[in-house]
N, C-alpha and C positions, 0 to 999 in steps of 0.2 A: 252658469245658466245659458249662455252665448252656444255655446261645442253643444248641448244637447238637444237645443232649437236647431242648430244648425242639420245634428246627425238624423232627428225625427222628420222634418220638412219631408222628402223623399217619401219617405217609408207612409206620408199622410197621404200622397196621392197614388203610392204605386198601388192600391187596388180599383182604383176607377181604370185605371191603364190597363191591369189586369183584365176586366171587364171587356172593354172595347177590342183588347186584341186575341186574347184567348175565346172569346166564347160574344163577340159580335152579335150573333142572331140570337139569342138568351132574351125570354123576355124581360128576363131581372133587368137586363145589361140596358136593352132598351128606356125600360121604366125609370132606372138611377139617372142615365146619360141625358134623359129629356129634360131634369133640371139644370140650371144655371147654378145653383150652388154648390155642386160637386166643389167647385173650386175654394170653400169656405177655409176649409181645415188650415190650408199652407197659406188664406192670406190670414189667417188669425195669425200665422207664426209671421206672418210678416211685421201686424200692427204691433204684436208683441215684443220686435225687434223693433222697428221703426220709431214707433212713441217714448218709446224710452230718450232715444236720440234725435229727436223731431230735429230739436237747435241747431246738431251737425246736420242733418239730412236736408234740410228745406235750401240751405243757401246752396249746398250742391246740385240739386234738382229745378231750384228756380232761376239761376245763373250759371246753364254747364259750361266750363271751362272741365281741362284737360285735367291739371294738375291738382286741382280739391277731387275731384274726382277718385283720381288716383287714389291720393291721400286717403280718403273716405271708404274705399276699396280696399284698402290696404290693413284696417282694422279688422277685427274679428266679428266685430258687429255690422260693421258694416260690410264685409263680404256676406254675411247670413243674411242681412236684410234682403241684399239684392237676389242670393239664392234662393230666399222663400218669394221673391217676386218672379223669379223666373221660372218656378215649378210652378204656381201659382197661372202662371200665364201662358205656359205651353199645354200645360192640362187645357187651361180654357180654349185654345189654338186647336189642341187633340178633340177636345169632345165637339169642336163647332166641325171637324173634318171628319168626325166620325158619323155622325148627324147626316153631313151635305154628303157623305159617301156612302150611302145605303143603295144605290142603284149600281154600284161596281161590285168586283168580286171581291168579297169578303177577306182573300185570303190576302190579296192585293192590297187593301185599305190596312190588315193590321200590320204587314211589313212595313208600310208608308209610317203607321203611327209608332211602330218601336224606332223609325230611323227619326221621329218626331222627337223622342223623348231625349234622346241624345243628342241631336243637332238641330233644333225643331226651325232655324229657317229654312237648312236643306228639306227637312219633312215636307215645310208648308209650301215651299215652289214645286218639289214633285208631284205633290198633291194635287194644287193646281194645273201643274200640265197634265196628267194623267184626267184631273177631271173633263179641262177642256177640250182634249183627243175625244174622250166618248162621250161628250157631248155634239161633236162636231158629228161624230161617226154616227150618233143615233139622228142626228138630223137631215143626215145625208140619206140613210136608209128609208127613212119618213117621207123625204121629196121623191125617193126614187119608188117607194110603194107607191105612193098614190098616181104618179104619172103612169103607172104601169096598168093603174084600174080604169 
């Protein structure tokens, strides 16, 4: 039951991902993206995973050390847990940067978000500098239009 949870997780989010990066300005894409529960699907496989083993999970989570950690990681249930939390959570990371990035070029934001899905803290600091540049740049342009009127 573990390997098939495990193998499905991915494949529940990759079409919201799909969405944001293939076809961005789509009103569908828009309309799906504007909910917060796009994310439901992989935490179901999460609780699915998790609850079962709450007893292992809580004392690793409520007292991190290194080594239960490890240990905890190291099961088959418990690497799936963590991997439907972390598809789970870079979805939610992608679709709140898909969202804050509708004012950049489009083609721009879905490179950002396929390098999201793979590495999503590199995604989410690019994303950030990228945003804060053309926020800086659009601000700049704004002071220098109206001094100029």
């Amino acid at each position: 039951m573990i390997t098939p949870l495990f193998q499905v997780t991915f494949w529940l989010a990759a079409p919201f991902w799909a969405l944001m990066i293939l076809v961005p300005r789509w009103s569908v894409t828009r309309r799906v993206m504007a909910s917060p529960w796009v994310t439901l699907l992989p935490l179901a496989v999460y609780f699915a995973l998790a609850i079962p083993y709450l007893g292992e999970l809580w004392p690793v989570v409520s007292r991190p050390e290194l080594e239960p950690l490890r240990d905890y990681l190291g099961t088959s249930y418990g690497a799936a847990t963590i991997w439907a939390q972390l598809i789970a959570f870079d979805l939610f990371i992608g679709r709140w940067m898909y969202l804050r990035g509708r004012d950049l070029p489009a083609p721009l934001v879905s490179v950002i978000l396929f390098l999201t899905i793979l590495l999503s803290p590199f995604g989410l600091v690019i994303f950030l500098a990228v945003r804060s540049v053309h926020r800086w740049r659009a601000e700049r342009i704004n002071r220098l239009s109206t001094m100029g009127s």
